[in-house]
N, C-alpha and C positions, 0 to 999 in steps of 0.2 A: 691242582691235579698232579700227582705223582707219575712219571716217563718212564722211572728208571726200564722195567721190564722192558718198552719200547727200544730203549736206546743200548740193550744188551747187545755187545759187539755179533753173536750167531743170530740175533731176529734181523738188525741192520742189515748183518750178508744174505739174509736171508729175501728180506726184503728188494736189495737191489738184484740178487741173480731172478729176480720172478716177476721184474719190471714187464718183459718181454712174452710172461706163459700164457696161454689162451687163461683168461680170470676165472670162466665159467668153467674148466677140467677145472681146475686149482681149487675152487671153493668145495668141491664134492671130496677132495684128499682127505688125509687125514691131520688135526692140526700138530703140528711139532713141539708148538710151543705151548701144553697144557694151560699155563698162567697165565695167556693172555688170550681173551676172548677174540676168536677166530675171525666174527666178522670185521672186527678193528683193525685185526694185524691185513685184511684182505683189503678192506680201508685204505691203511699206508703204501700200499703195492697202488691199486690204482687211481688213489691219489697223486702219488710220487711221477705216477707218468705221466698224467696228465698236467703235471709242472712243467717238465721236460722241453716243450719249444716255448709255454708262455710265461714259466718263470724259470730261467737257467740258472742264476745264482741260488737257490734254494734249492732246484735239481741237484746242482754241484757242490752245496755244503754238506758236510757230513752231520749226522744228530738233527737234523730237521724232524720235526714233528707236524704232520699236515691232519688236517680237522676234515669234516665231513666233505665230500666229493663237492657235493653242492657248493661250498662256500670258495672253491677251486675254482667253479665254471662260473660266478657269479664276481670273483674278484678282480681287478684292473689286470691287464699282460705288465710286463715290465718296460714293455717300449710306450705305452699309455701314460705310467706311472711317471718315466722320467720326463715327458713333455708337462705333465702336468707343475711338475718338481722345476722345471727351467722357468716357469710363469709368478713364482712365487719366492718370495726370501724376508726373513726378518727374524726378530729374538724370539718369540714364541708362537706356536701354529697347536692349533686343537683340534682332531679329526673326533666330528660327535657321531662316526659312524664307523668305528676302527676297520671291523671286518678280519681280514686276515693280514692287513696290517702292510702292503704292499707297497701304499701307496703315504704311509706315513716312514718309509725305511727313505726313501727317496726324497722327501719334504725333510727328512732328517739331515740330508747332505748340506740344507740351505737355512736352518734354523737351530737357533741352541738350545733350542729344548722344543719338543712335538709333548701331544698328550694326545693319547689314543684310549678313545673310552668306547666300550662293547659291554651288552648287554646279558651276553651267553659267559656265563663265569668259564668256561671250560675252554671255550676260544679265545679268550683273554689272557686266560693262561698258557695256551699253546703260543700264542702271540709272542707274551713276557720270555717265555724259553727260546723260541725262535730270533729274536733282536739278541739275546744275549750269545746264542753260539753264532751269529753274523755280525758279534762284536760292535754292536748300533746302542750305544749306552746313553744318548739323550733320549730316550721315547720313552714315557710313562705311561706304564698301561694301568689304564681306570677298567674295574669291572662298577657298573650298572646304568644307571637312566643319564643320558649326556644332558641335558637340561639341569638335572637334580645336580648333576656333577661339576655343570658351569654356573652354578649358582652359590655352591661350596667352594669354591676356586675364588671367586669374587676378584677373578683379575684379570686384565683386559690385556689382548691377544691381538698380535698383528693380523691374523686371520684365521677365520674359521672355515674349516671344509666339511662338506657334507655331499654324502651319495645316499639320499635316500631310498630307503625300503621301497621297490615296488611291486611287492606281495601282501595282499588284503586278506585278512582271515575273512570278512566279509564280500569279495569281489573279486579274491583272487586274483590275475595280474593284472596291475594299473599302469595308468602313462600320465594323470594329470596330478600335479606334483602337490594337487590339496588332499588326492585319497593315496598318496605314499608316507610311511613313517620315518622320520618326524613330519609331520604337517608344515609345511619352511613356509608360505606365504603364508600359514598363520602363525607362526610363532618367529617370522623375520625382524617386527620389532624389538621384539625383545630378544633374538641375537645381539642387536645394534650396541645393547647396552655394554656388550664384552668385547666387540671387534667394530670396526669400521669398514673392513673387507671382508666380504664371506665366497669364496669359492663352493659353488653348488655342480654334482657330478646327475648328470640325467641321461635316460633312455636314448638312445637315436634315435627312435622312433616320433617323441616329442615332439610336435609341430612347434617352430621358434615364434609363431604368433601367440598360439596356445599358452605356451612359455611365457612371452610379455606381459600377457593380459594377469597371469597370476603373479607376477613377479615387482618390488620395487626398483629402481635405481639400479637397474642393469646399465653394465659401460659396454660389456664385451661377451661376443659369445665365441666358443671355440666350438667349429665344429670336426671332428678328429677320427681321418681315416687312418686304417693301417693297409697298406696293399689294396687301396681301392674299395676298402668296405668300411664305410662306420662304424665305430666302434663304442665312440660317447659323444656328448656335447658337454661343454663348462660352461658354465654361467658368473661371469665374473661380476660382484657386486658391490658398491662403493658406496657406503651413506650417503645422501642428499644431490647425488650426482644423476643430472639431467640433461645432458648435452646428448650429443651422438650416439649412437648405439654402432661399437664397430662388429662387425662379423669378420671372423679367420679362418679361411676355409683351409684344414692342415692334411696335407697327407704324407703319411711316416712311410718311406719303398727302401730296404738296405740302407739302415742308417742316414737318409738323407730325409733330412724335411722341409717340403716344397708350402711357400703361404700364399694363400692368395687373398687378400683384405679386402672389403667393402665394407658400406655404413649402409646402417637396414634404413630402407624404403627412401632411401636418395636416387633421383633419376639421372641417369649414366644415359651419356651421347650414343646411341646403336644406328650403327648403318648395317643393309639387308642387299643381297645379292642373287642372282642364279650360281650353280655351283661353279666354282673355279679350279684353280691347280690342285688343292690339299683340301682335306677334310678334318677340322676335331671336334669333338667329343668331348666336354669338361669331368672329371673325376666326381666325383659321386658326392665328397664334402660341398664341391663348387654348384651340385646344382643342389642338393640340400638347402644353402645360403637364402635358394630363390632369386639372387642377384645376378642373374643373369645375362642382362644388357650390361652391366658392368665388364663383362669375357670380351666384348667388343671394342669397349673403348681403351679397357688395358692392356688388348693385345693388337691392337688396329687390324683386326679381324672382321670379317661381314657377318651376320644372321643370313642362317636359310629362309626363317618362319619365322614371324613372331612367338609362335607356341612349339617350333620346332626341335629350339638349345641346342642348335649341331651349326658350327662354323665352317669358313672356307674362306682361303686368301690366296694368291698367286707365288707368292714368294713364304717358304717356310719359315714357322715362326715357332720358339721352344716355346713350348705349352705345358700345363697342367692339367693331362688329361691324357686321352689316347689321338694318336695324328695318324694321316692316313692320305694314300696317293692316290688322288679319283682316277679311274681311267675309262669310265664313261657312265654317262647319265642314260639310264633308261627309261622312257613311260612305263606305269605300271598298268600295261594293257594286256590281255594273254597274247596276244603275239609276238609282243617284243619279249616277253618272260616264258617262250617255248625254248628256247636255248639254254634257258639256267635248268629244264626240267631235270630231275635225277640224279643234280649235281650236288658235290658238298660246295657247301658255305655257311659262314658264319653271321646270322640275320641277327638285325638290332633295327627294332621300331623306333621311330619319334616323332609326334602327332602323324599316327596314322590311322587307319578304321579295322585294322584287323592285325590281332596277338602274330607273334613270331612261329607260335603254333599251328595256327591258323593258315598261316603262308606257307608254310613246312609240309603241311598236308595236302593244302592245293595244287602246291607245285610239286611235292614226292620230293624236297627239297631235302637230302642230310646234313649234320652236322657235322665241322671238319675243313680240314684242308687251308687256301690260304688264300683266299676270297673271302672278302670284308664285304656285306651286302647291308647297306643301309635304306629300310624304306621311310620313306617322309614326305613331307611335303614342302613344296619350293613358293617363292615369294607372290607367284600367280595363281594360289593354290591348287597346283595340279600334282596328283598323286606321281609319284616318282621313285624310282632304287639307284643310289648310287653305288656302283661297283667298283671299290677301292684292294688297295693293297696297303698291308701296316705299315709302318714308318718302326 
């Protein structure tokens, strides 16, 4: 694919002063630049912003060439990328899923040679131009079938990574990793033959049961928030390895990143309590994990509920999660709850019989302010709200 046009010094200024225009005036203008087809260059504009908080270093090089929108929203952030890049190192790494190649820039820093193979000759090509103006001169980019292509290679790899396709021209969006392309628990033996290790990137959505049952000789799964929200799972896999199954529950907040470890379906000591001094909350990866009772015995913390997942301890304790200062336990009876009527706060259910909405509307409850209202239920099961303030 030929750039030059693109990379004309007046389309470039062109492109970043209009990072900012409403798109939708912009596309009805008229085009400036005859020679290159309008919706392309309208393309690079809000593609380019949409780089801007999730990939900075390609925001911030100049001569980046970015591909269709879609392959933007669908690609790893760069704080994803480099956690995945800190779990992996060795002489050669094969991504059979290149993409826009994000996440082979970063495997790049920890291996002496990457190979990045895509299917879309044209995104291969934008890829191949984009490592070279970000000066990333191990990554070989392969255009066509990653199978066909690791089979012409005929050479064994410290590891292979794969984020399969989950878009079905048949089913359109999928989550179970047999109707995503490639097929990986059907074609996972015959990875084996090239790698020993195969790092597999999947939905968060992905139940890690769901996951097992399809999958060989998993050792470890990552499961990986960014600011409290999931964002992927890794699936770390090791020929012939049968031991443990560890879970990482990871969450990236300003550069720091908090782990929290457990081994799937090991039983973890849980002691249960009425509420006490502090309240927490485990972060979104940690209750993803489903390891649960593990939050107890790691942080010698109580359970409210067996099916509750919100803790409480007398003396605070740094957590991975949100912490919170009880200041009193209310029945959930309308008379004890005629004084929060009309009030703002911030409502969060867990095992309870009715939505945040639901309680929102019964009580004329707003949103807001600095009242933490947790409804749940306590070790006697009686419906309950406890009324905290944040930590």
């Amino acid at each position: 694919m030929e750039f030059n046009t693109l990379l004309n010094d007046k389309v470039q200024d062109f492109i970043q002063k209009n990072l900012d225009v409403n798109h939708m005036e912009l596309a009805l203008k008229k085009n400036p630049f005859p020679s290159i087809d309008y919706p392309e260059l309208m393309n690079q504009i809000i593609a380019k912003k949409k780089a801007k908080d999730k990939l900075p270093t390609w925001f911030s090089t100049k001569n980046i060439i970015y591909p269709a929108k879609i392959s933007i929203e669908q690609t790893s952030s760069e704080i994803t990328a480099k956690y995945k890049a800190s779990l992996l190192k060795g002489e050669k790494l094969i991504d059979l899923t290149g993409g826009f190649g994000i996440d082979d820039y970063f495997f790049a820093q920890n291996f002496k040679e990457v190979y990045h193979c895509e299917m879309n000759e044209e995104l291969s090509s934008i890829v191949s131009h984009n490592f070279s103006v970000l000066y990333q001169n191990n990554i070989n980019c392969l255009h066509g079938d990653s199978f066909t292509i690791l089979k012409q290679l005929n050479t064994k790899f410290d590891w292979i990574y794969i984020d399969p396709s989950r878009r079905s021209d048949a089913k359109g969006k999928v989550f179970l990793l047999k109707d995503c392309l490639p097929n990986v628990p059907e074609l996972l033996n015959d990875y084996f033959k090239f790698s020993n290790n195969i790092l597999i990137k999947t939905a968060p959505i992905l139940d890690l049961t769901s996951g097992l049952n399809e999958l060989q000789f998993v050792k470890k799964i990552h499961i990986v928030a960014v600011k409290n929200e999931i964002k992927e799972l890794l699936w770390e896999i090791e020929k012939g390895y049968t031991k443990d199954i560890f879970i990482s529950s990871v969450n990236i907040e300003n550069e720091t990143i908090n782990h929290h470890e457990t081994i799937y379906r090991k039983e973890y000591l849980t002691t249960y309590s009425l509420p006490k001094k502090y309240l927490y909350e485990p972060n979104s990866s940690i209750m993803k994990s489903g390891n649960m009772d593990a939050v107890s015995e790691f942080y010698s913390i109580d359970k409210l509920q067996q099916h509750s997942h919100l803790f409480t301890s007398d003396k605070i304790v740094d957590f991975q999660g949100r912490s919170f200062q009880i200041n009193e336990v209310v029945p959930f009876q309308k008379e004890f709850m005629k004084p929060f009527q009309n009030q703002k706060m911030n409502c969060t259910t867990r095992n309870f019989p009715l939505s945040v909405e639901e309680i929102k509307k019964k009580f004329k409850i707003k949103d807001g302010g600095t009242i933490f209202a947790f409804f749940t239920t306590n070790i006697n099961n009686e419906k309950i709200v406890l009324i905290c303030t944040k930590l």
